[in-house]
VEXSE-53547 format. One record per residue (C-alpha): x, y, z; residue number from 0; residue in one letter. Coordinates in pm, whole numbers, padded with zeros to 5 digits. Example, Ala and Ser with C-alpha at 12.3 -4.5 7.8 and 13.67 -1.06 7.14 Angstrom:
2
+--------+--------+--------+-----+----+
|     px |     py |     pz |   i | aa |
+--------+--------+--------+-----+----+
|  01230 | -00450 |  00780 |   0 |  a |
|  01367 | -00106 |  00714 |   1 |  s |
+--------+--------+--------+-----+----+
This chain:
284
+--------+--------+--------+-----+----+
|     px |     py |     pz |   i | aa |
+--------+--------+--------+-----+----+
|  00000 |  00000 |  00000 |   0 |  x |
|  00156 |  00360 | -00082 |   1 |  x |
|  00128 |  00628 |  00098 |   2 |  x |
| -00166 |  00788 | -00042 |   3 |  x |
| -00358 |  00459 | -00026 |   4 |  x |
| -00266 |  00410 |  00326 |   5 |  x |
| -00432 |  00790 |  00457 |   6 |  x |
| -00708 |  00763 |  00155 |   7 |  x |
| -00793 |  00408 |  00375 |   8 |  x |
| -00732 |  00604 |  00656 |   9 |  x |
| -00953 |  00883 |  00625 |  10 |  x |
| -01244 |  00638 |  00460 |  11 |  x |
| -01267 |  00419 |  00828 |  12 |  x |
| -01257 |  00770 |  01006 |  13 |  x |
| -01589 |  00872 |  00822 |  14 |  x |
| -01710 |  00531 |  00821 |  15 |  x |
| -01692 |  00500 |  01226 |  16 |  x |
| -01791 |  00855 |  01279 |  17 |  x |
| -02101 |  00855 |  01105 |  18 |  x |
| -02213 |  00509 |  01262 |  19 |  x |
| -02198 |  00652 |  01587 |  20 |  x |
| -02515 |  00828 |  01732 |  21 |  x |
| -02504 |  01170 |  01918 |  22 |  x |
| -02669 |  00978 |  02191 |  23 |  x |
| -02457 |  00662 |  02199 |  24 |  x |
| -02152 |  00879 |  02375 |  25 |  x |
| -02339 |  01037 |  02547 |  26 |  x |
| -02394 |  01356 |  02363 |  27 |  x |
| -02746 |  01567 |  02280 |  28 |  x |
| -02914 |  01470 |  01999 |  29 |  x |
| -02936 |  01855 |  01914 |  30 |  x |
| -03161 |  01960 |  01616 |  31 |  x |
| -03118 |  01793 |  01260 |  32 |  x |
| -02845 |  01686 |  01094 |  33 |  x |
| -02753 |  01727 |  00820 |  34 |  x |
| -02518 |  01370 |  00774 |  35 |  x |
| -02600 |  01119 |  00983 |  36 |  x |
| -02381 |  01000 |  01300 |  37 |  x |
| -02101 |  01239 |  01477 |  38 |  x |
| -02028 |  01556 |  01355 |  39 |  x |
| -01621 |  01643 |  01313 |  40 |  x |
| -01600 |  01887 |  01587 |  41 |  x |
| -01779 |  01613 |  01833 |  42 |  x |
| -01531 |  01376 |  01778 |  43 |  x |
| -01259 |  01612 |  01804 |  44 |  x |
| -01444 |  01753 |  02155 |  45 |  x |
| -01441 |  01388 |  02290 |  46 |  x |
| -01088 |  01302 |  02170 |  47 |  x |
| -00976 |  01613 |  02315 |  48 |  x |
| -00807 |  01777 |  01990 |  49 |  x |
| -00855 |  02043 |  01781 |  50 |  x |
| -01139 |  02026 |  01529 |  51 |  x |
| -00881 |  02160 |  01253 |  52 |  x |
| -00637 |  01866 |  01372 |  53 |  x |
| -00885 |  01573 |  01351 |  54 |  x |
| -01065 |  01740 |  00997 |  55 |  x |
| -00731 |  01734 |  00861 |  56 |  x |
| -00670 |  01325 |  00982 |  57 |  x |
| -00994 |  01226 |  00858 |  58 |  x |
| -00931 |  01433 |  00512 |  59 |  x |
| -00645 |  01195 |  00464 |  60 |  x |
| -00391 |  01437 |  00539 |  61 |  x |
| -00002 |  01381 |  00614 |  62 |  x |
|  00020 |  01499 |  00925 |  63 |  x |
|  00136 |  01287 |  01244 |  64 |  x |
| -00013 |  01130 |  01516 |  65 |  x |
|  00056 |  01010 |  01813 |  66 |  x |
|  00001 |  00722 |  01990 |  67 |  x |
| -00218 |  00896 |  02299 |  68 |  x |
| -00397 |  01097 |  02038 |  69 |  x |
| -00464 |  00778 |  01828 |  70 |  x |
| -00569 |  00606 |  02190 |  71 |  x |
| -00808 |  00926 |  02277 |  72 |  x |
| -00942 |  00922 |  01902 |  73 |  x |
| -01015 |  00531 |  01929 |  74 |  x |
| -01201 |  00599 |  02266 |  75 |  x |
| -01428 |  00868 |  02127 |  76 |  x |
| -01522 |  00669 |  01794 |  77 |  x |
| -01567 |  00322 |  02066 |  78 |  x |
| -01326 |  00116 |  01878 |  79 |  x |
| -01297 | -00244 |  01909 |  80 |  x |
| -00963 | -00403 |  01980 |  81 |  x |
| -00941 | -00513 |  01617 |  82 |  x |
| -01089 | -00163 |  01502 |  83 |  x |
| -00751 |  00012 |  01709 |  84 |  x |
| -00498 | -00238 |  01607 |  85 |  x |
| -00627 | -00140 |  01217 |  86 |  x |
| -00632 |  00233 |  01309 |  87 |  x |
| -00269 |  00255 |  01423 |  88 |  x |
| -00149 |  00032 |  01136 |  89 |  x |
| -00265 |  00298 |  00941 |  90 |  x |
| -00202 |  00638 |  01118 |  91 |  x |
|  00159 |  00511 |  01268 |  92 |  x |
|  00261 |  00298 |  00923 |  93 |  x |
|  00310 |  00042 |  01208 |  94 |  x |
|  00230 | -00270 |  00987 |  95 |  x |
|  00408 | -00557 |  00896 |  96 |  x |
|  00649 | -00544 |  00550 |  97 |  x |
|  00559 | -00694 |  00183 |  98 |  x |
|  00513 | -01076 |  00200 |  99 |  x |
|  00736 | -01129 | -00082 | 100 |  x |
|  00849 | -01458 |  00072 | 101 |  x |
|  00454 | -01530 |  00098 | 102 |  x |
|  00454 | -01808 | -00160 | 103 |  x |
|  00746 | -01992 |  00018 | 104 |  x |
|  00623 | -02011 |  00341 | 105 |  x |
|  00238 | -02039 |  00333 | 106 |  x |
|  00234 | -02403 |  00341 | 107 |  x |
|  00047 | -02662 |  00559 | 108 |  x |
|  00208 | -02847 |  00786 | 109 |  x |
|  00192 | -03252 |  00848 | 110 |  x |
| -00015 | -03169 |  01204 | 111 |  x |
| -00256 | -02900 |  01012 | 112 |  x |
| -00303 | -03165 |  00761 | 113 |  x |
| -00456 | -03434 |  01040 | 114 |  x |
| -00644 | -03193 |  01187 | 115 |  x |
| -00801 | -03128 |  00855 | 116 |  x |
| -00847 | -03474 |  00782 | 117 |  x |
| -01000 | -03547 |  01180 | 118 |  x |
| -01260 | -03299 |  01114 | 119 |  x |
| -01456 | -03522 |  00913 | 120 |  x |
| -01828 | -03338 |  01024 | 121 |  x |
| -01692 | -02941 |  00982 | 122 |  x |
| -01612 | -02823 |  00683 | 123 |  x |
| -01257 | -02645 |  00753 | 124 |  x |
| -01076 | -02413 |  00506 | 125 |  x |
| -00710 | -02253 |  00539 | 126 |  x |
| -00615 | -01962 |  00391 | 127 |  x |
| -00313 | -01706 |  00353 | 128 |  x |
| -00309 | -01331 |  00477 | 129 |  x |
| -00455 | -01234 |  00096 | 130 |  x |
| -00762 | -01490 |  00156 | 131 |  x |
| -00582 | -01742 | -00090 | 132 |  x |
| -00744 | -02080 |  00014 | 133 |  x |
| -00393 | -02330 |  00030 | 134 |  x |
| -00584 | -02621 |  00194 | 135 |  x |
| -00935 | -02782 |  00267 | 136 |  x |
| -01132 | -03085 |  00417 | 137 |  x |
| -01351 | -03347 |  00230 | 138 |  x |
| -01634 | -03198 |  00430 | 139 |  x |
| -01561 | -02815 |  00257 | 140 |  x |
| -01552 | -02979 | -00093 | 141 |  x |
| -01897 | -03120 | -00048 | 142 |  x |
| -02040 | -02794 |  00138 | 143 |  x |
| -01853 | -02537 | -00130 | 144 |  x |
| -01690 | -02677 | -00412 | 145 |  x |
| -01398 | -02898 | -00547 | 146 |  x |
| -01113 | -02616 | -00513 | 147 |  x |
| -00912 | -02931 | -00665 | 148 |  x |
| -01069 | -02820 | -00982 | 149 |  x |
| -00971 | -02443 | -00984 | 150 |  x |
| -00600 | -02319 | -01069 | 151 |  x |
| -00447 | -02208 | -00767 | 152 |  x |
| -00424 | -01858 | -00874 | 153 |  x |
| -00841 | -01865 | -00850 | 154 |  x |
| -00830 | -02007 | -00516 | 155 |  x |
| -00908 | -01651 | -00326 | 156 |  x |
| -01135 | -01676 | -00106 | 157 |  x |
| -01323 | -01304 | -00125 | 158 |  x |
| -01300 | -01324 | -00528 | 159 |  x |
| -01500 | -01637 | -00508 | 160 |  x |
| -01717 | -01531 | -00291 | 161 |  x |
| -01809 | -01246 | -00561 | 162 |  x |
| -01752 | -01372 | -00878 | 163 |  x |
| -01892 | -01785 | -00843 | 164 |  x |
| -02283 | -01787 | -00854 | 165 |  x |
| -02246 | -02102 | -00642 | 166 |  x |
| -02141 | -01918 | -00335 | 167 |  x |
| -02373 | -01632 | -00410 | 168 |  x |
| -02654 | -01898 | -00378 | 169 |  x |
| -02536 | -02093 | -00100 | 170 |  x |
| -02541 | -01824 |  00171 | 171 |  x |
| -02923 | -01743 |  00324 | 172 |  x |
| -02771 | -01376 |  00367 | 173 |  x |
| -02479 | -01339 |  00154 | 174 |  x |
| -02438 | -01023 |  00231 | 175 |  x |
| -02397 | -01139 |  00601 | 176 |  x |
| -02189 | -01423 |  00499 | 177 |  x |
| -01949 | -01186 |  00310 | 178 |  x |
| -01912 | -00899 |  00550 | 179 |  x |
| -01749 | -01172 |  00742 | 180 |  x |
| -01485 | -01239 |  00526 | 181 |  x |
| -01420 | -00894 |  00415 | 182 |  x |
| -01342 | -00795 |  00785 | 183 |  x |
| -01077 | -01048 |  00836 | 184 |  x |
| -00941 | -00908 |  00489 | 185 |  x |
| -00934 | -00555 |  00623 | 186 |  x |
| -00760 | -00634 |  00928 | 187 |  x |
| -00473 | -00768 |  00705 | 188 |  x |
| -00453 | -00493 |  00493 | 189 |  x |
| -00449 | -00273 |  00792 | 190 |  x |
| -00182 | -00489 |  00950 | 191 |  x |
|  00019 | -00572 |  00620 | 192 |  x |
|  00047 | -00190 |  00499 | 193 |  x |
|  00334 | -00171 |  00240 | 194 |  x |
|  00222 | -00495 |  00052 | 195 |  x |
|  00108 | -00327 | -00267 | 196 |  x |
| -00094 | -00712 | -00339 | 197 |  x |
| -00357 | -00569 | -00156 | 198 |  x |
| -00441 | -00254 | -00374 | 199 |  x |
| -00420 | -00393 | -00680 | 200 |  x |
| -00624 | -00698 | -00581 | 201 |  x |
| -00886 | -00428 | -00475 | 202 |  x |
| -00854 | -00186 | -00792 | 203 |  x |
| -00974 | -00528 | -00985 | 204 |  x |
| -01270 | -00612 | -00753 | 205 |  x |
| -01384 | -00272 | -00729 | 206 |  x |
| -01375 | -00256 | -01100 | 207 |  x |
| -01519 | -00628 | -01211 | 208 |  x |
| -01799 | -00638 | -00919 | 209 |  x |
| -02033 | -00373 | -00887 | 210 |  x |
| -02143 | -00472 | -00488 | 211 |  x |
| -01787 | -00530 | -00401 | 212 |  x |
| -01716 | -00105 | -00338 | 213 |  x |
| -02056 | -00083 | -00119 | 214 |  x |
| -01943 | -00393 |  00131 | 215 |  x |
| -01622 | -00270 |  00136 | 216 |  x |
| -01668 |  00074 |  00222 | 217 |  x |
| -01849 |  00003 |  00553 | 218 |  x |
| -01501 | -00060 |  00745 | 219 |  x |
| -01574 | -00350 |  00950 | 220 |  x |
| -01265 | -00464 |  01101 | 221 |  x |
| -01246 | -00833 |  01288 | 222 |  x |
| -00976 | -01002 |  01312 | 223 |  x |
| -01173 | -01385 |  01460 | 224 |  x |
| -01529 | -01315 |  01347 | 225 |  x |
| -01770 | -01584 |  01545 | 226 |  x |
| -02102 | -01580 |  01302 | 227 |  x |
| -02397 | -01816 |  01283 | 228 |  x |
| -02456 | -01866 |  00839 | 229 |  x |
| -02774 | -02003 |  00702 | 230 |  x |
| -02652 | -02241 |  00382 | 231 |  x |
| -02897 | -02365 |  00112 | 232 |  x |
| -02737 | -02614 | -00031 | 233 |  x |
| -02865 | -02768 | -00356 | 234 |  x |
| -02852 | -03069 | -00235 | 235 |  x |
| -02852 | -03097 |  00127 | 236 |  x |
| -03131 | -02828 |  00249 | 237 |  x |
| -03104 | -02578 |  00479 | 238 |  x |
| -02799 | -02617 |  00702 | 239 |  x |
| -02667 | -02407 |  00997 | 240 |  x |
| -02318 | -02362 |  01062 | 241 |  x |
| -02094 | -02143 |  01325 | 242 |  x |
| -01823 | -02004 |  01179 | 243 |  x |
| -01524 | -02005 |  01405 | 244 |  x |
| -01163 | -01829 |  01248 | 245 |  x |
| -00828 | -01971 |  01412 | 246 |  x |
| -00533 | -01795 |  01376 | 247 |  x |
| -00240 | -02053 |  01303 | 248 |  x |
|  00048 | -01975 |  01501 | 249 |  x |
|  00390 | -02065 |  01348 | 250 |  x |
|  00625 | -01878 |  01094 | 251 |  x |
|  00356 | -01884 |  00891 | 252 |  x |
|  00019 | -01601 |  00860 | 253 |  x |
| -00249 | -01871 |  00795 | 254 |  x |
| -00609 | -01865 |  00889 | 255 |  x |
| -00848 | -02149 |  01004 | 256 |  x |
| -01203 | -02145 |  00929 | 257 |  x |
| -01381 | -02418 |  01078 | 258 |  x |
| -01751 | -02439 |  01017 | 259 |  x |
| -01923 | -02640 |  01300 | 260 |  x |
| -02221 | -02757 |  01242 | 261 |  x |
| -02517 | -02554 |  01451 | 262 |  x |
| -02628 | -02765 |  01789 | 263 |  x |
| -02986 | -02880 |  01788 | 264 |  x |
| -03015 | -02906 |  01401 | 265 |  x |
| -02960 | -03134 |  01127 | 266 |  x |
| -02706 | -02978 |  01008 | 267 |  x |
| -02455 | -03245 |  01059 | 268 |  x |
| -02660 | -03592 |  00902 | 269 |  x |
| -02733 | -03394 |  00627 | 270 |  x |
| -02381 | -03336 |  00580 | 271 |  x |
| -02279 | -03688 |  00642 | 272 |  x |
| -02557 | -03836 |  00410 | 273 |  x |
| -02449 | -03529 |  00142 | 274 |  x |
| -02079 | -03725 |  00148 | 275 |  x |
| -02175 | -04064 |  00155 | 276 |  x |
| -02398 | -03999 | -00092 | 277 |  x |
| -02135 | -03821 | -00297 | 278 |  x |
| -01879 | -04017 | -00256 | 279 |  x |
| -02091 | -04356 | -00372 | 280 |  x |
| -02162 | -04168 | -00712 | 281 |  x |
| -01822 | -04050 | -00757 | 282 |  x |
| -01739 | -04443 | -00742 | 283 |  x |
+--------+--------+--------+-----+----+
């Protein structure tokens, strides 16, 4: 990410968390109508206690510097998650992590990540890299998603699929929900990896091939373990309920689990085990 991508991201999160945030949620007067909806400027600035001209220039995606108590007061005002901070001052202190050039080299799976894979025979479990590129799966997550055996890895990536394949489109009950997910564990990389330039032009070419992309991407959400309950409809199985749990993998590798445990109290999980026996007897 250059420079001016790094305060144009900036400044977009700023406006994006100030205008989610009511008058009334910090404890402010509603006052008379507005004119944009959430905070004004000067209210954040008044909370964060700095200078209206300071914090307009910040959030205009200016070079100026900030530190690390003034980033702490601004996160504070705006009621920043952990995730939300750790993304801010990524951005505002250029604190992130280098270019993965040696990304390709290292991102592999281990013998142990493979058997754990393999043992979790009822949830479908995906692993991916810091850009979303999927670099291993279970049997259960080729029945539930697709056969990523069958794409080149180049197409493997997770959030392009997610856009671009009508299968995953029509899988998710809310896709929109489903999605949002995903996008928020891509922000907090980008926040966190700030001088890989991968990241803007993989987001130049989704912002330019898929029209929704911009709109989900432009609401900031920043998670860095997302725990969400996802409605699928599969084509085959029926309704099925899932929580999504995302494990970071510890190691000298940056890779991501995402398990997908079947919901409690639902039949979820026979209908996954009859989809693969099922499946699997055809495939025969």
């Amino acid at each position: 990410m250059n420079n001016r991508s790094r305060l144009q991201a900036l400044s977009t999160f700023l406006k994006s968390k100030r205008t989610s945030l009511s008058p009334e949620a910090v404890g402010l007067p509603a006052g008379g109508r507005r004119r944009t909806p959430g905070l004004r400027r000067e209210e954040v600035a008044q909370l964060a206690g700095v200078s209206h001209t300071w914090y307009t220039w910040l959030e205009q995606g200016r070079d100026i510097k900030a530190s690390m108590s003034v980033l702490d007061a601004i996160s504070t005002a705006l009621r920043l998650t952990s995730d939300e901070r750790k993304y801010l001052y990524a951005l505002a202190l250029e604190s992130g992590a280098g270019p993965s050039s040696v990304l390709e080299e290292t991102a592999q799976i281990s013998p142990s990540l493979r058997r754990i894979l393999q043992e979790l025979r009822s949830c479908p479990t995906i692993i991916s890299d810091r850009h979303c590129q999927i670099v291993g799966w279970n049997e259960a997550a080729s029945h539930v998603f697709m056969n990523f055996e069958q794409l080149p890895p180049s197409e493997r990536n997770m959030i392009a699929l997610l856009f671009e394949r009508q299968e995953f489109r029509r899988l998710a009950g809310n896709w929109e929900h489903f999605v949002s997910g995903f996008l928020a564990i891509f922000r907090a990389y980008y926040g966190q990896y700030v001088d890989d330039e991968w990241y803007e032009h993989f987001l130049g070419r989704m912002k330019q091939t898929q029209s929704d992309f911009a709109a989900l991407w432009e609401k900031s959400q920043v998670s860095a373990a997302p725990e969400v309950l996802i409605e699928f409809r599969h084509a085959k199985a029926g309704k099925m309920h899932f929580q999504l749990t995302s494990l970071q993998v510890h190691g000298d590798t940056d890779l991501r689990c995402s398990i997908y445990t079947p919901a409690p109290d639902s039949m979820t999980e026979r209908k996954l085990e009859q989809l693969m026996a099922r499946e699997s007897a055809e495939a025969e």
